[in-house]
C-alpha positions in Angstrom: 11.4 33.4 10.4 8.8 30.8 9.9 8.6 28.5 7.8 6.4 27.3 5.2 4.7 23.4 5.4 6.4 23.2 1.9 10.2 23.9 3.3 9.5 21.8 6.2 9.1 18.9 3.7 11.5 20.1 1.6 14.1 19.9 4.8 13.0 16.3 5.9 13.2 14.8 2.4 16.9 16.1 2.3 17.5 13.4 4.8 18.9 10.0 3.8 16.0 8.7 1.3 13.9 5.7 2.2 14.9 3.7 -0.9 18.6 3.9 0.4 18.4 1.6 3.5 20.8 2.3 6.9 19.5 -1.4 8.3 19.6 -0.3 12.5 16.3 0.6 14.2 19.5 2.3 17.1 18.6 5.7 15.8 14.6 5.3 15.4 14.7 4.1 19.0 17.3 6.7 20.5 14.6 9.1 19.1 11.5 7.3 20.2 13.3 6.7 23.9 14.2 11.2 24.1 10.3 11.3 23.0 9.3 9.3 26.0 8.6 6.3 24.3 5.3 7.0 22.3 5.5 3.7 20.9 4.4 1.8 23.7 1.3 4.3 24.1 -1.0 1.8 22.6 -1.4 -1.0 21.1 0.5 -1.7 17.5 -1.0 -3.9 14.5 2.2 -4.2 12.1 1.5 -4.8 8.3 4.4 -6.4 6.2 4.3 -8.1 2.6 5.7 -7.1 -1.0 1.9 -6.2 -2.3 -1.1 -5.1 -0.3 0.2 -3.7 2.8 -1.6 -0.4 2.0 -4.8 -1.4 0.9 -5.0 -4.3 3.9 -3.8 -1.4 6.4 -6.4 0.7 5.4 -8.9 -1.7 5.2 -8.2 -2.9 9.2 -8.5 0.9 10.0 -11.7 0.9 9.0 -12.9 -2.0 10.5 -11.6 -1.3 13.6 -13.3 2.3 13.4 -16.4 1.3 12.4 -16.2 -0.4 15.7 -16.0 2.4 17.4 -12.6 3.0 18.3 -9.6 5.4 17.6 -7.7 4.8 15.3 -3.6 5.9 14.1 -2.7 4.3 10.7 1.0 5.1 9.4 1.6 4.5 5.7 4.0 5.0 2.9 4.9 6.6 0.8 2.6 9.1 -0.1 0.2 9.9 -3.1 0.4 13.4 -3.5 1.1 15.0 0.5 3.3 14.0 3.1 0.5 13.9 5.6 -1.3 11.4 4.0 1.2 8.8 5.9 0.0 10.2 9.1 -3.5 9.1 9.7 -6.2 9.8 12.6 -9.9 9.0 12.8 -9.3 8.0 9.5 -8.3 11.4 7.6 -4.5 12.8 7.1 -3.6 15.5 10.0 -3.6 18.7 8.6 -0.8 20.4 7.5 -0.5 22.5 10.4 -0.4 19.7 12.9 2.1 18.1 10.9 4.5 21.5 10.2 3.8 21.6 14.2 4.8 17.9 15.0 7.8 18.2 13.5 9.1 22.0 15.2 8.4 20.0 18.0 10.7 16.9 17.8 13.6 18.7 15.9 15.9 19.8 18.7 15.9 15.6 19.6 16.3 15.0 16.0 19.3 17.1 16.2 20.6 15.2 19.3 20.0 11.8 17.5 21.8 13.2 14.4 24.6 14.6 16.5 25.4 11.0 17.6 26.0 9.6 13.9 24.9 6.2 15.2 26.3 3.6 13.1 27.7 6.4 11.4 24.5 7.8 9.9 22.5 10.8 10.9 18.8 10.0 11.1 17.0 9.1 7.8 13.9 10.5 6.8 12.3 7.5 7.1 12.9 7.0 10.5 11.6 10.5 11.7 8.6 10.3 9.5 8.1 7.0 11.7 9.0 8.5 15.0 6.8 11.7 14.1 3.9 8.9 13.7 4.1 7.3 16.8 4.6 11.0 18.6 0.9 12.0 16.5 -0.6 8.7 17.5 0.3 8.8 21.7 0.1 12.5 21.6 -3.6 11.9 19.8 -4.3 9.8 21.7 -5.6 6.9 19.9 -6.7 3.1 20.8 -5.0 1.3 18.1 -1.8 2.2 15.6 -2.5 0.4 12.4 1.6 0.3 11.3 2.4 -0.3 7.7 6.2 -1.9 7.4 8.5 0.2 5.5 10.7 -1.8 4.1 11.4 -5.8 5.0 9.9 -6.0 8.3 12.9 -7.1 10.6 15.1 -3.9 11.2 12.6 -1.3 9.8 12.0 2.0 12.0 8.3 0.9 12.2 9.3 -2.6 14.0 10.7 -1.4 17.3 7.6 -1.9 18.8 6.1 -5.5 20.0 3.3 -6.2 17.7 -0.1 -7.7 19.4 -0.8 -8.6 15.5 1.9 -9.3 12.8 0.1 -9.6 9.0 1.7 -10.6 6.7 0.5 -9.7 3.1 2.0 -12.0 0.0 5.5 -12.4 -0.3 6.7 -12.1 -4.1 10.1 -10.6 -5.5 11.1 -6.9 -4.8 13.8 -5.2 -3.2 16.3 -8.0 -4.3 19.2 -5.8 -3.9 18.1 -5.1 -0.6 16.1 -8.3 1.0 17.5 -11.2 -1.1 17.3 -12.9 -4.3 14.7 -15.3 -2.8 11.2 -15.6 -1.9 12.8 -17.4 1.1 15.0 -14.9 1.8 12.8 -11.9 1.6 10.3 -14.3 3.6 12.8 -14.1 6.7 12.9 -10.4 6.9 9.5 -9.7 7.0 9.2 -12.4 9.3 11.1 -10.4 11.7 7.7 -9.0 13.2 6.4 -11.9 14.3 7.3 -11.9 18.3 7.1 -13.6 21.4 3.4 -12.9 22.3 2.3 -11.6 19.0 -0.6 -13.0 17.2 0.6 -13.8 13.1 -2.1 -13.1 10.3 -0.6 -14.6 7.1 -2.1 -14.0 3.8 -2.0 -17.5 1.2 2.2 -17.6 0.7 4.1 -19.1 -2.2 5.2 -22.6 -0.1 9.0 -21.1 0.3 7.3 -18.2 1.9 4.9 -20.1 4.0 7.8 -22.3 5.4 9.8 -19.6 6.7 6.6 -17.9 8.5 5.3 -20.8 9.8 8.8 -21.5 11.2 9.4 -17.9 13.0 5.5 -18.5 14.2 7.3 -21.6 16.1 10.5 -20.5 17.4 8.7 -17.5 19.2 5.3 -19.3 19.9 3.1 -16.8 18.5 -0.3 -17.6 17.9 -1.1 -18.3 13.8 -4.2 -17.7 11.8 -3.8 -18.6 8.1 -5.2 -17.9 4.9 -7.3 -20.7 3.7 -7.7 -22.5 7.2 -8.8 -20.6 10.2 -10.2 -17.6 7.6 -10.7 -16.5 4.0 -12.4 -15.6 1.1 -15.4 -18.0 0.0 -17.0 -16.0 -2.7 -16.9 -12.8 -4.0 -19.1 -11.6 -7.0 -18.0 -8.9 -9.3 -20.2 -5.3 -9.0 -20.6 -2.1 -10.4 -18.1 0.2 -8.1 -16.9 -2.9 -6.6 -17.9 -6.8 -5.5 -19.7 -8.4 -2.9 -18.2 -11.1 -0.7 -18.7 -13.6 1.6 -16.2 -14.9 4.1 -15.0 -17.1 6.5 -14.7 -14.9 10.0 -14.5 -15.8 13.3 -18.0 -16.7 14.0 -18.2 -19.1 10.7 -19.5 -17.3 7.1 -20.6 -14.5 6.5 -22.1 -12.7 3.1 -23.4 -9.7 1.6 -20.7 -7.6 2.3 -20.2 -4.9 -0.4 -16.2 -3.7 -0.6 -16.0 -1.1 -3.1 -12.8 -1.6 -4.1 -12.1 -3.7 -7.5 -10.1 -7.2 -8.0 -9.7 -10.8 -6.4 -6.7 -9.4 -4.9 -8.2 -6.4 -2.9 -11.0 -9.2 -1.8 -8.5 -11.6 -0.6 -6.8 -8.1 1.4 -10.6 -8.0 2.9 -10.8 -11.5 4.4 -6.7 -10.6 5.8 -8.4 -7.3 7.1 -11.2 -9.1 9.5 -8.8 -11.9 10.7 -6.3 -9.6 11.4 -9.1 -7.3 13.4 -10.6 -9.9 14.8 -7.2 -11.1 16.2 -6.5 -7.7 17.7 -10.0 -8.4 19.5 -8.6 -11.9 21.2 -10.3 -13.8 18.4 -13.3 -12.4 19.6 -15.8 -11.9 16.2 -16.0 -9.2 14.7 -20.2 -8.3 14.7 -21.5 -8.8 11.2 -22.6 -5.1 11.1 -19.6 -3.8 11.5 -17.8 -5.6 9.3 -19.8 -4.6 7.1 -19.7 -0.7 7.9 -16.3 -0.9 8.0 -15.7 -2.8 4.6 -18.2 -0.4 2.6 -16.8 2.7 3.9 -13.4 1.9 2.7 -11.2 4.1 0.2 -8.1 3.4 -1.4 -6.9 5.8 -3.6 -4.5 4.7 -6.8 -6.0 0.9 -6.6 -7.5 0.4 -9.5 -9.5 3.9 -8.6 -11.9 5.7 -11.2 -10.5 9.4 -11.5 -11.8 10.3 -14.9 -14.9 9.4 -16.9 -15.5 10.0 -21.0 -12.6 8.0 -21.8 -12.3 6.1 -18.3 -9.2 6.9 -16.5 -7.9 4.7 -14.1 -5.3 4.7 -11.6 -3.4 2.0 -9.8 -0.4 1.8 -7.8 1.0 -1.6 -9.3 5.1 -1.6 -9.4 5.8 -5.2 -10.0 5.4 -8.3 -11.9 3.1 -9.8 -8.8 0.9 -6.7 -8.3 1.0 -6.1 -12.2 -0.6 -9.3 -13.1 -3.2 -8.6 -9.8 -4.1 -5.0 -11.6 -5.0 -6.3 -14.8 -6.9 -9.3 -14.0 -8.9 -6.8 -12.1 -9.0 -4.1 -14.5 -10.4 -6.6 -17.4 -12.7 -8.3 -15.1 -14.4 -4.9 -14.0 -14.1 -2.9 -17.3 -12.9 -5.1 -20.1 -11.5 -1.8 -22.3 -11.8 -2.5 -25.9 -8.9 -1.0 -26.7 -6.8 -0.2 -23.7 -4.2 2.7 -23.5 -1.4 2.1 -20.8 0.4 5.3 -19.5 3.2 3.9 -17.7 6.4 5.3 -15.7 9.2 3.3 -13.4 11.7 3.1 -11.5 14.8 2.1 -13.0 15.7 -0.6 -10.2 12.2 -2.7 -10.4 11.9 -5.6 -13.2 10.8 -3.0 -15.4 10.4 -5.9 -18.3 8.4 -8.1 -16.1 5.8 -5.6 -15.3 5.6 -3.6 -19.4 4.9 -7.6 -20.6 2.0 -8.4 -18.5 0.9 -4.9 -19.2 1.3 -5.3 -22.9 -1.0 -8.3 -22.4 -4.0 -6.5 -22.0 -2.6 -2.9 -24.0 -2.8 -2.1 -27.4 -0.6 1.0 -26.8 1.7 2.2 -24.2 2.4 5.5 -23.5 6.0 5.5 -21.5 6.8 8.3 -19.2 9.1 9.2 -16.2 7.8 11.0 -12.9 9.1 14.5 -12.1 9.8 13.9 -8.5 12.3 11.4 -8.0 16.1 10.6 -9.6 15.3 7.1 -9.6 13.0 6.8 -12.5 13.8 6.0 -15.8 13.6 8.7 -18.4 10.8 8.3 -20.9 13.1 7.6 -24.0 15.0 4.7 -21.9 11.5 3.0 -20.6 10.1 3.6 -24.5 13.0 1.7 -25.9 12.7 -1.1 -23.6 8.9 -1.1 -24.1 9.8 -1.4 -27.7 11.4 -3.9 -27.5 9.1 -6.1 -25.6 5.7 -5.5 -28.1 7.4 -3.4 -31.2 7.9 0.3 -31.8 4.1 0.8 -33.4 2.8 0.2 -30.0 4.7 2.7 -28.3 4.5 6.1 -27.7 7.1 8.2 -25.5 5.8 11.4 -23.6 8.3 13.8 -21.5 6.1 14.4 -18.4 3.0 13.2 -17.0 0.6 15.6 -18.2 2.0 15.2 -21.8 1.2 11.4 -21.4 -2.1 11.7 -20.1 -3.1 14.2 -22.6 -1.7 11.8 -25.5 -3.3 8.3 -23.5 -6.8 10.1 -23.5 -6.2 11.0 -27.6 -5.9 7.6 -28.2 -8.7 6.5 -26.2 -11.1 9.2 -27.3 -10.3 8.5 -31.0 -10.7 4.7 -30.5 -14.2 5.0 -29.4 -16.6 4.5 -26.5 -15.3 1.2 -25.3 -11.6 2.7 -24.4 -10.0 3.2 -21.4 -7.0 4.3 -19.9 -5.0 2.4 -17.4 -1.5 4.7 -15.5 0.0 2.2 -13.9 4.3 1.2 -12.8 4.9 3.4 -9.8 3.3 4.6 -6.0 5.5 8.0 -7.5 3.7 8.0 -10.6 0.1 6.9 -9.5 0.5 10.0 -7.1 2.0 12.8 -9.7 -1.0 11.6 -11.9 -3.8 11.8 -9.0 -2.4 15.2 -8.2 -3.0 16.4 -12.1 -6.8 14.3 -12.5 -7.7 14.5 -8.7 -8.9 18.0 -7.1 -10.7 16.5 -3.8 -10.3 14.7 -0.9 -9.5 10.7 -1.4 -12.9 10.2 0.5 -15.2 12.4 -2.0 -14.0 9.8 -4.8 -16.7 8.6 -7.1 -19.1 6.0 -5.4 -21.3 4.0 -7.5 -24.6 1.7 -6.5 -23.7 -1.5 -6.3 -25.3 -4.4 -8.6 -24.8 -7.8 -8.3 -23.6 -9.8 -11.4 -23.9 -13.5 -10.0 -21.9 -15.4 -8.0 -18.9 -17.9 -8.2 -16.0 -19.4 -5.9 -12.8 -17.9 -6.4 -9.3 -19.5 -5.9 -6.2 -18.3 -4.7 -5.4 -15.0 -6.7 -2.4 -13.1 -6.8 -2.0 -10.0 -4.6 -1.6 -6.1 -5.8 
């Protein structure tokens, strides 16, 4: 009997979970190698960093696209569908395609699994990864734009030789599981810079920086950094977006209309065209095509629009460093008089860090938990920490997501015209919200004309 796409998934996410790490890549690559390698079928542009992976990723897709080639882009997790991690010609394959995919590589799963290397069966991390690499060589495509799972140096995604290594800011996350430094989560992600690669690092903290700049050495790859051989100049704040100007290849270059909102997702632009233009040799990107490919990006659940009368918006933001990013974005491009915060986490993230610099800009917050997953908090625990970080008269504690949303918009509706509603503390949450407010494609999200509001230099900003 066959079976549905939904039991497929259902099957796959029964494996190991990808917040419980098996550190070996021995099972990704006995999978890959009984696939034929499809790895090595093109070139790989890895993406690693606490924030902005995901936004940078997609941003270098469509850059490279608007160039004119073919384009694989693995990401994770997912908003709403597993195929959204799969990515070709810039849309998810289709469920069918994926549900196919899968049939396909199961009986070598099996073998894999049968082996119990280091005494683990496969995890569904690594299959979703070797499933990737099977869609991109099978496709095929030019390029594989890779987002890092989870550190960088024994992820499933890093058994290939990267021509480019990015690597996005470095903050704390994952302590339990990459170190209680910036330093030391700065050496794992370093472990995708290789002999021959070309590195593309984002402005680090100096702990951060160090540790790069030193793995750069020791395998004499090739360095472009943040702030010296590119950046950001300017940007000026629009409606839908900004319009930025930066330092490429060829020397400056303006005008350039991202429609995407905060300092931190144009910073992820200027990463985007070095790291492009690296994959090219160094070789400039032409202006036109930076700028097709930098308008006719979409990122979903970054500070994205997905209601209007109140304003509803969405972001993905999970800890202190992308928290403080989302709101200094969120008050520069809406400035909500008052602002209702519908949050959910996880219970193993700094949970206090990221409710205070939410609080900063919220006069309420609704506290929540997400259906899907065992590892969030439940609504009453994240309420009383809430409360005890801003009072109990600013919170409010809702069972489910819907029940939150419902209450968030009450607020916002009876405060008036200048409210708006931020969801906000988990990529689980942001997804189980867009699934409820969301019913099209990422791609038919709302676009809006694009006016300039002046111009001014811009520092280094945080990262989301």
């Amino acid at each position: 009997m066959s079976r549905t796409h939904a039991e497929i998934v259902n099957q796959l996410q029964a494996r190991w979970p990808e917040h419980r790490v098996a550190p070996s890549q021995a099972r990704v690559q006995a999978l890959c190698d009984l696939l034929g390698s499809p790895e090595r079928s093109c070139p790989v542009i890895l993406v690693a960093g606490t924030n902005g992976k995901g936004s940078t990723a997609t941003m270098i897709d469509s850059l490279l696209r608007a160039l004119g080639l073919r384009v694989g882009r693995y990401s994770s997790p997912h908003l709403v569908d597993i195929t959204e991690r799969i990515s070709i010609d810039g849309e998810p394959i289709t469920t069918e395609r994926f549900d196919e995919l899968v049939e396909t590589i199961e009986p070598l799963v099996a073998l894999v699994d049968d082996q119990l290397i280091d005494g683990v069966a496969m995890t569904f991390f690594e299959v979703m990864t070797a499933l990737a690499y099977a869609a991109f060589a099978d496709a095929p495509v030019d390029v594989a734009v890779v987002e890092v799972g989870l550190g960088g140096r024994w992820d499933a995604t890093n058994i290939v030789e990267a021509q480019v290594a990015v690597v996005c800011p470095i903050d704390l996350d994952h302590t339990h599981l990459l170190g209680s430094t910036v330093a030391e989560i700065a050496a794992e992600k370093a472990g995708i810079i290789k002999a021959g690669s070309k590195a593309v690092l984002a402005a680090q903290q100096p702990d951060a920086a160090r540790v790069l700049l030193a793995q750069c050495a020791e395998v004499g790859a090739e360095v472009l950094r943040e702030g010296l051989e590119f950046g950001l100049i300017s940007r000026a704040p629009a409606v839908g977006g900004q319009v930025l100007r930066l330092e490429t290849a060829e020397g400056p270059l303006g005008d350039l209309v991202l429609p995407l909102f905060g300092a931190h997702m144009a910073q992820n632009a200027a990463l985007a065209v070095a790291a492009a233009e690296a994959f090219l040799g160094g070789k400039p990107l032409p202006a036109d095509v930076i700028a097709e490919g930098l308008e006719q990006v979409r990122a979903p659940a970054r500070l994205e629009v997905v209601r209007r009368s109140p304003t509803v918006v969405l972001d993905t933001c999970h800890n202190p460093h992308g928290a403080r990013a989302t709101i200094d974005g969120l008050v520069e491009a809406f400035d909500f008089h008052p602002l209702v915060c519908v949050v959910a986490m996880m219970a193993d993230k700094d949970v206090d860090g990221v409710l205070s610099i939410l609080a900063e800009a919220a006069s309420t917050l609704v506290c929540t938990s997400i259906a899907s997953t065992d590892r969030a908090l439940p609504a009453e625990a994240l309420g009383e920490r809430a409360a005890g970080i801003v009072g109990v008269d600013r919170v409010r504690i809702a069972p489910t997501m819907a029940e939150a949303i419902d209450e968030a918009v009450r607020l916002a509706d009876e405060a008036g015209p200048g409210a708006g509603v931020l969801i906000a503390g988990s990529v689980y949450a942001a997804g189980e919200a867009r699934a409820l407010l969301v019913h099209e494609s990422p791609a038919a999200s709302d676009r809006f004309d694009l006016v300039d509001l002046g111009e001014w230099a811009v520092g280094e900003a945080d990262e989301s």
